[in-house]
Structure formats: structure tokens, C-alpha cells
C-alpha positions in Angstrom: 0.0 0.0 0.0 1.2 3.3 -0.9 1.6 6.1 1.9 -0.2 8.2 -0.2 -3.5 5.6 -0.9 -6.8 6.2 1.4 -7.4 4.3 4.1 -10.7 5.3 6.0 -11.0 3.6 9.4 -13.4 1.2 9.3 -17.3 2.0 10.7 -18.7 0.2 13.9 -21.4 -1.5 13.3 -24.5 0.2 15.0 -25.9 -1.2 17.6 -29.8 -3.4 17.6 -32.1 -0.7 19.7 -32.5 -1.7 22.7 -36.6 -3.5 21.9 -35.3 -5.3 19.0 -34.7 -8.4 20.3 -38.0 -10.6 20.5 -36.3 -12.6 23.5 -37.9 -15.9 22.2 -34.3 -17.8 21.7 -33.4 -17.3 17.9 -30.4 -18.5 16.5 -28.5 -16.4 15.8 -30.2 -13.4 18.3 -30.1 -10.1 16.8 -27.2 -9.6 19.4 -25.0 -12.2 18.3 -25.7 -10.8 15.2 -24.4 -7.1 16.3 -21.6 -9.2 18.6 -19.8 -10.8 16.1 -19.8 -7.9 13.8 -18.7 -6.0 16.8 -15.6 -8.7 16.8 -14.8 -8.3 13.2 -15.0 -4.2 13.5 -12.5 -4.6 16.2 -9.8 -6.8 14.5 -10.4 -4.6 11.2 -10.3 -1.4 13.8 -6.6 -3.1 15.3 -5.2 -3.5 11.6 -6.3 0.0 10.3 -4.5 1.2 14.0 -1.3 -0.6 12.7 -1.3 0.5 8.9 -1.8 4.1 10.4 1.2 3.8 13.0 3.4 2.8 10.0 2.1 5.6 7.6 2.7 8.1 10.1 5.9 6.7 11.1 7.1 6.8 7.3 5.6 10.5 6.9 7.5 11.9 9.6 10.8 10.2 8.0 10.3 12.5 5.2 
């Protein structure tokens, strides 16, 4: 990846509200649902962290 090329920071996923769920035990709940993409946003979050720390480390070389 080039310094240069964008790189947004990825979204979070918004959240169910809070009378979404129907509490009758589906598989997967809507909040697995939201959890699990809360896990991936987090992972994708820590990489985009990392790319940044090196693209600022390599601007400020210059």
C-alpha cells in the first residue's frame, strides 16, 4: 500500500435498539448478530491502528 493511498478507518457496526430483540431464543439473536460484527469491527479497527502507525511513522521520515 502506498503512503499516499486512502485508508478510511473502518465504521462500527451500529448497535440493535434496545426492543429489538424478541427474547424468544433465535439462532443467531439479533445480538449475536451485532456481537460478532462487533468482533470483526475490532480486528479490522486493530489492523487499520497498525497500517496508520506505520504511515505516520514513514511521513514523519520524510
Amino acid at each position: 500500500m502506498l503512503a499516499d493511498d486512502f485508508d478510511p478507518p473502518p465504521e462500527a457496526p451500529e448497535p440493535p435498539a434496545d426492543d429489538a430483540c424478541c427474547d424468544s431464543g433465535c439462532e443467531p439473536c439479533i445480538w449475536d448478530t451485532y456481537n460478532a460484527q462487533l468482533m470483526a469491527y475490532r480486528a479490522q479497527l486493530a489492523a487499520w491502528q497498525q497500517r496508520e502507525a506505520v504511515r505516520l511513522a514513514a511521513k514523519d521520515k520524510y
